[in-house]
Backbone bond lengths (Angstrom), bond angles and torsions (degrees), N, CA, C in turn:
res aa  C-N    CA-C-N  psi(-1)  N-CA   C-N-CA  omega(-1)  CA-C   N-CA-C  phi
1 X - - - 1.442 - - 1.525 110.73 -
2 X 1.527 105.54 -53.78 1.745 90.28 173.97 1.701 126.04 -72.99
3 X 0.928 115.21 8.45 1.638 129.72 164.78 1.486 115.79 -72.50
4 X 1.470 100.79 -53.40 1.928 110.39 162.00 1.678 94.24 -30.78
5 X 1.329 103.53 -82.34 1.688 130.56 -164.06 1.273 107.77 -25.81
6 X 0.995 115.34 -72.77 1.839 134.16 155.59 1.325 122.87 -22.23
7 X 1.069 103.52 -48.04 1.742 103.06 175.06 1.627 118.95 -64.51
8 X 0.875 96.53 -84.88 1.818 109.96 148.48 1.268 135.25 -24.48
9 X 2.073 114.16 -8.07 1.019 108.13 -162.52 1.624 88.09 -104.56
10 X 1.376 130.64 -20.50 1.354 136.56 174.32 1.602 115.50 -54.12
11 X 1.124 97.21 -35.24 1.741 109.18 171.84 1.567 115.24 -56.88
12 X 1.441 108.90 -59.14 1.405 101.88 -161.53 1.292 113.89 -102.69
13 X 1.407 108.16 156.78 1.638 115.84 -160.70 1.767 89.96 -101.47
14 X 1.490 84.67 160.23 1.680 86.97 170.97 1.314 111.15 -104.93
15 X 1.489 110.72 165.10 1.533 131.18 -175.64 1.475 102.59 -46.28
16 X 1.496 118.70 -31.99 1.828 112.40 -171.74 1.286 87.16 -69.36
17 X 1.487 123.81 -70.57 1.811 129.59 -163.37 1.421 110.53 -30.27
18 X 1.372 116.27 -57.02 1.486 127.00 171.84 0.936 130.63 -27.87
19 X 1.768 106.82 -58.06 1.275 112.25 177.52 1.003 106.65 -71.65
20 X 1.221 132.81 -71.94 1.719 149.55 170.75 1.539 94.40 5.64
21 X 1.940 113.58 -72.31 1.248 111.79 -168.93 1.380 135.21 -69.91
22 X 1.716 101.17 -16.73 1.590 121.56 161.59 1.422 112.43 -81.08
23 X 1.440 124.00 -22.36 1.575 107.43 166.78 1.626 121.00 -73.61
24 X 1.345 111.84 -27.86 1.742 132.79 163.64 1.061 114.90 -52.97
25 X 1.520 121.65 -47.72 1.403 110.42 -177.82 1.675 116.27 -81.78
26 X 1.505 109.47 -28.19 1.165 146.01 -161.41 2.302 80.27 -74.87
27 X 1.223 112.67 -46.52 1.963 105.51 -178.70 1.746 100.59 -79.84
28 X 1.317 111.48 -31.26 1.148 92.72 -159.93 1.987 102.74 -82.58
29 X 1.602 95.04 -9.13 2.002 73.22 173.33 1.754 103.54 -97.73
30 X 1.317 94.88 9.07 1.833 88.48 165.16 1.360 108.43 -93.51
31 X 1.252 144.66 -25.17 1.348 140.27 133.19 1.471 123.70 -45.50
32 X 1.159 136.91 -28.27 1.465 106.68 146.28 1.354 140.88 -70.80
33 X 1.433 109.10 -19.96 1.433 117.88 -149.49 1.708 89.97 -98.01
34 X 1.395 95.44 -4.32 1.781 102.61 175.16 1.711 107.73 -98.83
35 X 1.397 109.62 1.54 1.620 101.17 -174.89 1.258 97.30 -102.44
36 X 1.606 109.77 171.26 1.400 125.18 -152.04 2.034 81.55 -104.81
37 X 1.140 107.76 150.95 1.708 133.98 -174.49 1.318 96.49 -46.37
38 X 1.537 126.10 -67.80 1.330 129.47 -177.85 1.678 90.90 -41.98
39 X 1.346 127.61 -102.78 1.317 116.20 -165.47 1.447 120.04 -17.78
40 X 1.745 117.85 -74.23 1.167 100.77 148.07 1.664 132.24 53.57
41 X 1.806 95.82 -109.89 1.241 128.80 -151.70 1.308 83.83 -90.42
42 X 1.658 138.39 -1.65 1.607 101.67 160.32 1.803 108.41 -111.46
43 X 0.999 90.69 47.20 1.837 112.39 179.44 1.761 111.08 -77.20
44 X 1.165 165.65 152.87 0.982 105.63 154.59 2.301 82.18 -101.90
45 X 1.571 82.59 144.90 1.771 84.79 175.34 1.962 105.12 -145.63
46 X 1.335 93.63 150.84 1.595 91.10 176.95 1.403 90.80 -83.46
47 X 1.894 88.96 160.59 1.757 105.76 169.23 1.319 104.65 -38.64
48 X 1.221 121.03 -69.19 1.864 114.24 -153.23 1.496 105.68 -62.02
49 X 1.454 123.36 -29.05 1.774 103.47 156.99 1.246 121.07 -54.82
50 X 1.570 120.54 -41.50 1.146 103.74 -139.35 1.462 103.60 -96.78
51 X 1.371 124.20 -12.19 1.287 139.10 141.58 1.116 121.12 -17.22
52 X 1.458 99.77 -68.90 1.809 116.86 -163.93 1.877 101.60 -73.32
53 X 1.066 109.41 -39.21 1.419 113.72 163.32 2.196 126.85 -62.33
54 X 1.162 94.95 -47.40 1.595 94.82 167.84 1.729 101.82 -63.38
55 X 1.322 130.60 -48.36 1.571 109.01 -168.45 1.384 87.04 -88.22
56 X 1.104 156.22 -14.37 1.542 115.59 162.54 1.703 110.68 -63.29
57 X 0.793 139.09 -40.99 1.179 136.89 166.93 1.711 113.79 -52.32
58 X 1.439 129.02 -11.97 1.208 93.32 -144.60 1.976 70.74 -117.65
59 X 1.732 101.12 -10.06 1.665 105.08 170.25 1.558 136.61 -92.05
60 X 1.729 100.39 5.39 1.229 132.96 -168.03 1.679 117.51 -34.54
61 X 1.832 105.01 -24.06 1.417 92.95 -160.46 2.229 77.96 -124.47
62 X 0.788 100.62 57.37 1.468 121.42 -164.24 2.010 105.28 -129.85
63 X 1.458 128.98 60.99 1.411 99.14 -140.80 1.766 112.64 -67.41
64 X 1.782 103.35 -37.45 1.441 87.37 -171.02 1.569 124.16 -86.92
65 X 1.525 116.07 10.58 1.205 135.59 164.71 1.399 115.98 -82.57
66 X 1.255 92.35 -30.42 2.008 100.22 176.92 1.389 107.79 -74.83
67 X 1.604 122.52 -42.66 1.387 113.75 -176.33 1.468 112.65 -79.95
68 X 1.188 107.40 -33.57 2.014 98.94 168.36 0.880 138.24 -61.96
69 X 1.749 99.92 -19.22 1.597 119.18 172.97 1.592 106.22 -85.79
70 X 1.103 123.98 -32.44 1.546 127.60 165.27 1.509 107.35 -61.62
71 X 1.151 113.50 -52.52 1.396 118.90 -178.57 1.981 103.47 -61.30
72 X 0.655 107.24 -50.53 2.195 102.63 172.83 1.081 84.79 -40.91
73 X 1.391 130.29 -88.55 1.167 142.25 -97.38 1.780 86.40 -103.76
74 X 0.968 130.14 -8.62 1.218 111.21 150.50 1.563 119.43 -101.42
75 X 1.174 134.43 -11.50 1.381 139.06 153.06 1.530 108.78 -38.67
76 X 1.643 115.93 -55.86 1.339 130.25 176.72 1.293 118.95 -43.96
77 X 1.449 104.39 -46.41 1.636 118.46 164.32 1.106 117.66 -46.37
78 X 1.107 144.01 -30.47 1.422 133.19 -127.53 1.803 92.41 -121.48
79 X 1.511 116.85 -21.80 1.284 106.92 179.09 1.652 101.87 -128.19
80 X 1.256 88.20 18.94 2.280 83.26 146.48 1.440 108.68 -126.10
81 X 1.387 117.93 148.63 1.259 133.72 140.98 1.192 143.83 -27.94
82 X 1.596 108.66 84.00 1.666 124.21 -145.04 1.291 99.19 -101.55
83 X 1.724 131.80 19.34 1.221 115.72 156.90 1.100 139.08 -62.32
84 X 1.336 115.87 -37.25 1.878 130.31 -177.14 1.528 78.39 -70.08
85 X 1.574 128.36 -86.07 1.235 108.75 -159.88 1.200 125.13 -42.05
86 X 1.597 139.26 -45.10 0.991 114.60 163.16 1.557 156.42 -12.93
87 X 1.898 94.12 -51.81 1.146 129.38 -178.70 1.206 116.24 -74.51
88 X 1.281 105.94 -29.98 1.735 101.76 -173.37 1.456 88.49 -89.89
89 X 1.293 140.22 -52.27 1.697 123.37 179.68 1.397 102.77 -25.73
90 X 1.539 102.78 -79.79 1.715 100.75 -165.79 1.305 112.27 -56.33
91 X 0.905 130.77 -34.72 1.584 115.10 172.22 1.713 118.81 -44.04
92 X 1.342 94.84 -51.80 1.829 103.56 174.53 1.230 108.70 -52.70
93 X 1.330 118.79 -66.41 1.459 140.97 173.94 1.823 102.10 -31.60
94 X 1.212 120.11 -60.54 1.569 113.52 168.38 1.606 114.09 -77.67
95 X 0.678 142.26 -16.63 1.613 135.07 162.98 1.294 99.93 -64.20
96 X 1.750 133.06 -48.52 1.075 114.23 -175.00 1.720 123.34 -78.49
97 X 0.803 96.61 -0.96 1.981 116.16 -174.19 1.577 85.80 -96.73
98 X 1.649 130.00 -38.19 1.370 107.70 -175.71 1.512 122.54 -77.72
99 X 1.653 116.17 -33.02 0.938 148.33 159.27 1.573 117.32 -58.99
100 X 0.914 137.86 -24.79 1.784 142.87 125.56 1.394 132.93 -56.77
101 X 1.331 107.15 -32.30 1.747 108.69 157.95 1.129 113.58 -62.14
102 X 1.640 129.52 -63.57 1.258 145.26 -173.27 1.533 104.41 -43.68
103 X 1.602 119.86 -52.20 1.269 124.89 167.22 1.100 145.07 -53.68
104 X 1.790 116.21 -12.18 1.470 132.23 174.90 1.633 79.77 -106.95
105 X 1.562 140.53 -51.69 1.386 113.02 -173.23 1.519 144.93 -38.33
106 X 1.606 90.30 -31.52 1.875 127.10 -167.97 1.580 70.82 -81.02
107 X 1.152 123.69 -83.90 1.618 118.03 -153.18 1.466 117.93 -42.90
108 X 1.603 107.86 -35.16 1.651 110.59 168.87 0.644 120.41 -56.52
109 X 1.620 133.95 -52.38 1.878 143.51 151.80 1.144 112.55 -15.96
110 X 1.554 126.64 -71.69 1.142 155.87 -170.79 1.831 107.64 -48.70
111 X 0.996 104.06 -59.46 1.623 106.49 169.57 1.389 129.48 -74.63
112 X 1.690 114.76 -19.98 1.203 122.87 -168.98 1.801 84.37 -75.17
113 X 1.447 110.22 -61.72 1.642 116.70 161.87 1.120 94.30 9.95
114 X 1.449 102.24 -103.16 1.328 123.92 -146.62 1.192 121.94 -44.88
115 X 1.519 110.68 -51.60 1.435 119.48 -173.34 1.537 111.06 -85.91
116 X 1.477 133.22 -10.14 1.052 131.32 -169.46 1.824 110.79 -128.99
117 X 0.963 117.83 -32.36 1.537 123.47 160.71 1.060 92.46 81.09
118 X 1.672 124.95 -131.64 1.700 125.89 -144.31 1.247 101.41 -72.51
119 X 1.296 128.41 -38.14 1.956 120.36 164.11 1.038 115.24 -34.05
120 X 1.148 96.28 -85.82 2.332 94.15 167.74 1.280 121.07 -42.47
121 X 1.151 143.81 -55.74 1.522 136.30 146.73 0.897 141.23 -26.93
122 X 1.534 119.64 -20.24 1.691 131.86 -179.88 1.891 89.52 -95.39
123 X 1.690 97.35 -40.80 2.009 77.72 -171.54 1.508 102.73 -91.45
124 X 1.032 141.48 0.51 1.549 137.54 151.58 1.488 99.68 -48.80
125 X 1.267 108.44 -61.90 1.918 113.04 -177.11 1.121 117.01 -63.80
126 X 1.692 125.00 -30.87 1.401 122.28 169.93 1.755 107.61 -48.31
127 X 1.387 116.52 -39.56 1.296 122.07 -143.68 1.338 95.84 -96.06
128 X 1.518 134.26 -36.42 1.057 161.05 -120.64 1.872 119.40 -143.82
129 X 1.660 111.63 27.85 1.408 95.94 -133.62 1.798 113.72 -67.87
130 X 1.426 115.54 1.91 1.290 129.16 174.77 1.542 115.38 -79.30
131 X 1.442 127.99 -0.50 0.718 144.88 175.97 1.955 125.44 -57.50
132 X 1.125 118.84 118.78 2.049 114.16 -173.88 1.030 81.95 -58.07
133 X 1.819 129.53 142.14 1.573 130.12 142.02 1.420 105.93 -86.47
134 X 1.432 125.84 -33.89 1.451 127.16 148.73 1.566 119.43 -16.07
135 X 1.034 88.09 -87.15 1.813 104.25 172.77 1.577 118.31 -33.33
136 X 1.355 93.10 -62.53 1.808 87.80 -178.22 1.556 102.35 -72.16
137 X 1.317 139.16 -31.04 1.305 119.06 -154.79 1.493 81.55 -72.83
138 X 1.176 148.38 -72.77 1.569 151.45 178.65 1.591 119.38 -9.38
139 X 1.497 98.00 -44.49 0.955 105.80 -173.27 1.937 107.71 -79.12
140 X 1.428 92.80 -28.04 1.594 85.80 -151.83 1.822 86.96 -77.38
141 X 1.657 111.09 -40.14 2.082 114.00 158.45 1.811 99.70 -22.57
142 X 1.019 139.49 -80.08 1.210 173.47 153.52 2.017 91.25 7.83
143 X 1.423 98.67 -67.20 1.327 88.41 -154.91 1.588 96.84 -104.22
144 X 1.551 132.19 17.67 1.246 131.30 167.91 1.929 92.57 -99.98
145 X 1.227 143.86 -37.70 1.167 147.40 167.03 1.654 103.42 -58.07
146 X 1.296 141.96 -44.15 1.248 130.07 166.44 1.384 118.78 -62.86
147 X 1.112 103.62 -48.49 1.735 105.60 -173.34 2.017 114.20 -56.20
148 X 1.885 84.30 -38.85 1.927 73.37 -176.07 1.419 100.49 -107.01
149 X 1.189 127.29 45.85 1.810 144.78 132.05 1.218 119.26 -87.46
150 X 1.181 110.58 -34.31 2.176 113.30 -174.81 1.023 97.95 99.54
151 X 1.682 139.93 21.76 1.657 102.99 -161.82 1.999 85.39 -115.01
152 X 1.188 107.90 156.20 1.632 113.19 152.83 1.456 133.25 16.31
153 X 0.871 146.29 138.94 1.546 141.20 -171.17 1.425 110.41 -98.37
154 X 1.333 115.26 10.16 1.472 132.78 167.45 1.527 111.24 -17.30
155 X 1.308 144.30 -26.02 1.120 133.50 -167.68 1.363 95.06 -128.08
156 X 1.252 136.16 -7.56 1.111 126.96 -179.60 2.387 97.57 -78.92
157 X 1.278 78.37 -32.96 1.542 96.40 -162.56 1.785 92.54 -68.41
158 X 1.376 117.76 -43.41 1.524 112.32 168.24 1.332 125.96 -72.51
159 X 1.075 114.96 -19.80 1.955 118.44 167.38 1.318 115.93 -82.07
160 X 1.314 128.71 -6.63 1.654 143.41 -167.17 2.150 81.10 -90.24
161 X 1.640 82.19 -62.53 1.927 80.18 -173.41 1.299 121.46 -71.47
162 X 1.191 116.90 -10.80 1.407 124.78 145.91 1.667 126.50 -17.87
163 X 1.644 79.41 -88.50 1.579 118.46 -179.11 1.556 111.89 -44.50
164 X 1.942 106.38 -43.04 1.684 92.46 171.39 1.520 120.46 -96.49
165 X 1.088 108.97 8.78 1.441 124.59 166.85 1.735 88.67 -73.01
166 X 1.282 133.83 -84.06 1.530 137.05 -168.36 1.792 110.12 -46.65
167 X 1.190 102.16 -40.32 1.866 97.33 173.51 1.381 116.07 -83.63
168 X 1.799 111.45 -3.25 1.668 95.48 -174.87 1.394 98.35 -97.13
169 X 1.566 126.63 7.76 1.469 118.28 169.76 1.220 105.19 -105.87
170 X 1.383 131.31 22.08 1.095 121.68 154.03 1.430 143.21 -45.22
């Protein structure tokens, strides 16, 4: 008799799992309904999500309409197939973590620049080999002549856009 029991017991989830997996689905449509439209639209979501998600957003400062509408819209979750969506979050979610690395990298460049001149310029170009050495040395003239004038960091601020101008043709 307890062998029956056993078999059957692989099947069913328990009341913690349940919740567990209804509180998951239940964050992840509060993470959409927190993303901006452009993101959005590379979701992949049927109309009737994506519905229920634009008017929570559009009832946001609405409170007990906002939480019932949070509350659908994670109900909705719970009986579709939230793998693709999943996937496309984290995908965004790492583009933007890659696209934030890249952005403290340029800035490391950018300062080594400044304070170090053709050293930093030769390994910007190591890294970079399409890179003007013209250009930056001018630039970096540029922003050692501003700095011991007092005026603006104006060229520091144009060699920064430089730099992601040179890594976005990467």
């Amino acid at each position: 008799m307890t062998d029956d029991f056993n078999e059957f017991d692989d099947d069913l989830q328990s009341k913690s799992q349940l919740k567990r997996d209804a509180e998951a689905q239940q964050a992840l449509g509060e993470q959409l309904i927190a993303m901006p439209a452009g993101k959005l639209a590379k979701i992949p979501l049927d109309e009737e999500l994506l519905d229920a998600i634009l008017l929570a957003q559009r009832i946001r400062n609405k409170r007990e309409g906002f939480r019932r509408q949070r509350q659908l819209v994670g109900k909705m979750m719970r009986v579709r197939d939230t793998a693709p969506i999943e996937a496309a979050v984290s995908e965004l979610e790492q583009a933007h973590s890659q696209q934030t690395a890249l952005f403290h990298q340029l800035e490391q460049f950018r300062d080594a620049i400044v304070a170090n001149g053709d050293e930093a310029i030769q390994e910007f170009i190591d890294a970079h080999p399409h890179a003007d050495r013209q250009k930056l040395r001018q630039l970096h003239r540029q922003i050692v002549k501003q700095q011991q004038t007092g005026k603006p960091p104006a060229a520091a601020r144009e060699l920064f856009k430089y730099l992601r101008e040179v890594a976005a043709h990467d």
